[in-house]
N, C-alpha and C positions, 0 to 999 in steps of 0.2 A: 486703766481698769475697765472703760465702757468697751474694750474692743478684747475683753482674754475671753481667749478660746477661738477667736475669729483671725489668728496672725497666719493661716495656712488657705486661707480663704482666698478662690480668684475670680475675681467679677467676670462678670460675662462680656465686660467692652472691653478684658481683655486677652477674652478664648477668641478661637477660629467659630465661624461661621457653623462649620459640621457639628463640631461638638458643642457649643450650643445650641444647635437642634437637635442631636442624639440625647441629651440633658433634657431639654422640653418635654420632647417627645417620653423619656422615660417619667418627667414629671406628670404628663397628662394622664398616662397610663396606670399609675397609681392611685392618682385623682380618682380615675373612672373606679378602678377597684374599691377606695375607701365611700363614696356614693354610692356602690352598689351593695357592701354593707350594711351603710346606714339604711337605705330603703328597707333592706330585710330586716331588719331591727326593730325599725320601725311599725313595718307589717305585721310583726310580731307580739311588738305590746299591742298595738291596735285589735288584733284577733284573742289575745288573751283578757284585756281588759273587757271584751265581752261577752266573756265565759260567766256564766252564771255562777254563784258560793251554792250553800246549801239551802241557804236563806231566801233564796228565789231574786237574791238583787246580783245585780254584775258586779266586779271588781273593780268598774269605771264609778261605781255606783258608791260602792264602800270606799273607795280612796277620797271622791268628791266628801263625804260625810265624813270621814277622817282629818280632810282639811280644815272643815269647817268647826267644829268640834278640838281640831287645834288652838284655830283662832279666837273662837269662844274663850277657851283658856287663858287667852294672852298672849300667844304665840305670835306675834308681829310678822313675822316671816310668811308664813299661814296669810295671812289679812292681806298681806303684799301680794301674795299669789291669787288671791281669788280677786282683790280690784284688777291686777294686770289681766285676768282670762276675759274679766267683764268688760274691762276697756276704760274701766275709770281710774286708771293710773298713769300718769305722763311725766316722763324723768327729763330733768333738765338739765345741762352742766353747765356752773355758775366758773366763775372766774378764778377759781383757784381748780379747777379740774375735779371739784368733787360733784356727784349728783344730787340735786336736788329734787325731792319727790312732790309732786301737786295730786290732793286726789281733786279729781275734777267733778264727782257728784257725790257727793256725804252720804250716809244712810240715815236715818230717820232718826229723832231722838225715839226714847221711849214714850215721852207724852201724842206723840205726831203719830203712832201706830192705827 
């Protein structure tokens, strides 16, 4: 069962020399292509998230207050994302391969404001 779909498969130790570099070489190439993709993509959210609403705040602006405003809610997922942009989130993996979360600096209670 760990190997269906893979019975037509030929390692490469044991193609010829050529055609595993004609394979490389077509894998690199595509590599380059999917990078250069993502860069535009990227460049893309980057330049629209700082497009201003109507509101006079950017869309980097209103999604940050959108998270926050999740989390407020209870939105766990939300809270996870904002410790991880701050840097106070560090995941661990314990011994059964699952992640364990540490937040590394608490936020204030209420009385400590």
């Amino acid at each position: 069962m760990a190997n269906k779909g893979q019975e037509n498969l030929i390692p490469f130790s044991e193609r010829s020399v050529e055609e595993a570099r004609k394979l490389g070489r077509k894998g690199g190439i595509r590599s380059g292509e999917v990078r250069r993709e993502k860069a535009t993509m990227k460049a893309t959210l980057e330049m629209l998230l700082d497009e201003k609403y109507k509101n006079g705040k950017t869309y980097r602006e209103l999604a940050t207050l959108g998270l926050l405003k999740g989390a407020i809610n209870g939105n766990a997922q939300n809270y996870r994302t904002i410790l991880e942009v701050l840097g106070e989130l560090k995941e661990q993996e314990n011994k059964g391969g699952e992640n364990k979360i540490t937040i590394i600096n608490s936020l204030p209670k209420d009385d400590e404001e």
